[in-house]
C-alpha positions in Angstrom: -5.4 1.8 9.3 -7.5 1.7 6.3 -7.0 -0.8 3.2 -7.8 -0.2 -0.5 -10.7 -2.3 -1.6 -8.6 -2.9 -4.6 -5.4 -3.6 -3.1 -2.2 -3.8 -5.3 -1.0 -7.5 -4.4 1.7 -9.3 -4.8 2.6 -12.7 -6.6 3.3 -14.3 -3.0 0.5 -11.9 -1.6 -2.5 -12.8 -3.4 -3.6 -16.1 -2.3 -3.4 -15.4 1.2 -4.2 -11.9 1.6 -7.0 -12.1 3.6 -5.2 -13.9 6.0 -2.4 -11.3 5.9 -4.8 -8.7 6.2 -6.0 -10.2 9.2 -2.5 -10.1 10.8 -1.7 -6.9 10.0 -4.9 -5.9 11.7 -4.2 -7.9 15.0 -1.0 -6.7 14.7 1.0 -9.9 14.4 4.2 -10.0 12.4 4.4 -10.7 8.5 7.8 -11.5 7.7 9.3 -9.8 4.6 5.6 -7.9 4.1 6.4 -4.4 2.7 3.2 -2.1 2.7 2.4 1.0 0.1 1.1 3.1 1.7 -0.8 7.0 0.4 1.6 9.4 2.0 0.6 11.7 4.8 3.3 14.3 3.6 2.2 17.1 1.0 5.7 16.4 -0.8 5.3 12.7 -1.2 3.2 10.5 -3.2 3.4 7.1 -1.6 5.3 5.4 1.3 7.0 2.2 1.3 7.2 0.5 4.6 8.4 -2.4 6.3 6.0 -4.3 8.1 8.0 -4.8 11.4 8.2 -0.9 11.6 4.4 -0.6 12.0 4.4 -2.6 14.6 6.5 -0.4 16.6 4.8 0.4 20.1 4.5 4.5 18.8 3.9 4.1 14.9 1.1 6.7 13.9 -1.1 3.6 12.2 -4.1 5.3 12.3 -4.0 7.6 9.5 -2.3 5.0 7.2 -4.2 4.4 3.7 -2.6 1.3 2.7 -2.9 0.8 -1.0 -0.6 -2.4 -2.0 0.9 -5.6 -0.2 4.1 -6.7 -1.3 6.4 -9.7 0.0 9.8 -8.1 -0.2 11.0 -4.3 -1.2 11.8 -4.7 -4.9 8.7 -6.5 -6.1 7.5 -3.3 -3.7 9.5 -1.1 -6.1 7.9 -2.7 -9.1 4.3 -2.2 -8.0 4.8 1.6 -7.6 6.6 1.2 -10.6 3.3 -0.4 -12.3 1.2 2.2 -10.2 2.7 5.0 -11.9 2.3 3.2 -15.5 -1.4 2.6 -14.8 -1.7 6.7 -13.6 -0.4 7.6 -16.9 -2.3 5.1 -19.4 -6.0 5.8 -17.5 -5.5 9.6 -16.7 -2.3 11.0 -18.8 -0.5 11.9 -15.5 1.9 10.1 -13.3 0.5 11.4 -10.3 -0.2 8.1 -9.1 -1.6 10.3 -5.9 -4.4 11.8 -7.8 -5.1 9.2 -9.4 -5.0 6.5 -6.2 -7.1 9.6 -4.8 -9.4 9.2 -7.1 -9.9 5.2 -6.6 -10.1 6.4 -2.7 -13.1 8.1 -3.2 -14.2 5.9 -5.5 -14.9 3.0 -2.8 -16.2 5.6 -0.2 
């Protein structure tokens, strides 16, 4: 699992995500945390997930690219939303993929 550098937080998310981070990577649950994740299907821009379904005993965590924290689905919603907005103002496109691509890179 790989994170953003810079991750699209949350209100409730922002003055603790290091510590969040931290669970997520020891795998510990984070109740109501909802993860954005790039998505590994051709079809799809992004993922939204559910915390709790990551830490399944099978979930296929190692290819995830997480790119935003959220503490409950619709403020989740609102951040792809905002994602999307941000794609078209900087680039003129709302493919929020190519452009989150691009920040990807960016940071490599």
């Amino acid at each position: 699992m790989k994170f953003l550098q810079e991750l699209y937080l949350g209100e409730k998310i922002a003055p603790k995500v290091d510590q969040i981070v931290k669970k997520i990577m020891t795998e510990k649950n984070v109740p109501n945390l909802y993860l954005i994740a790039m998505s590994n299907h051709p079809d799809n821009m992004l993922d939204l997930i559910p915390h709790w379904e990551v830490l399944q005993k099978n979930y296929p965590k190692e290819m995830l690219r997480i790119v935003g924290l959220a503490s409950n689905k619709k403020e989740a919603i609102s951040m792809i939303q905002y994602m999307i907005e941000e794609s078209m103002q900087l680039t003129g496109s709302a493919d929020v993929r190519a452009y989150l691509e691009e920040k990807w890179e960016g940071q490599a």
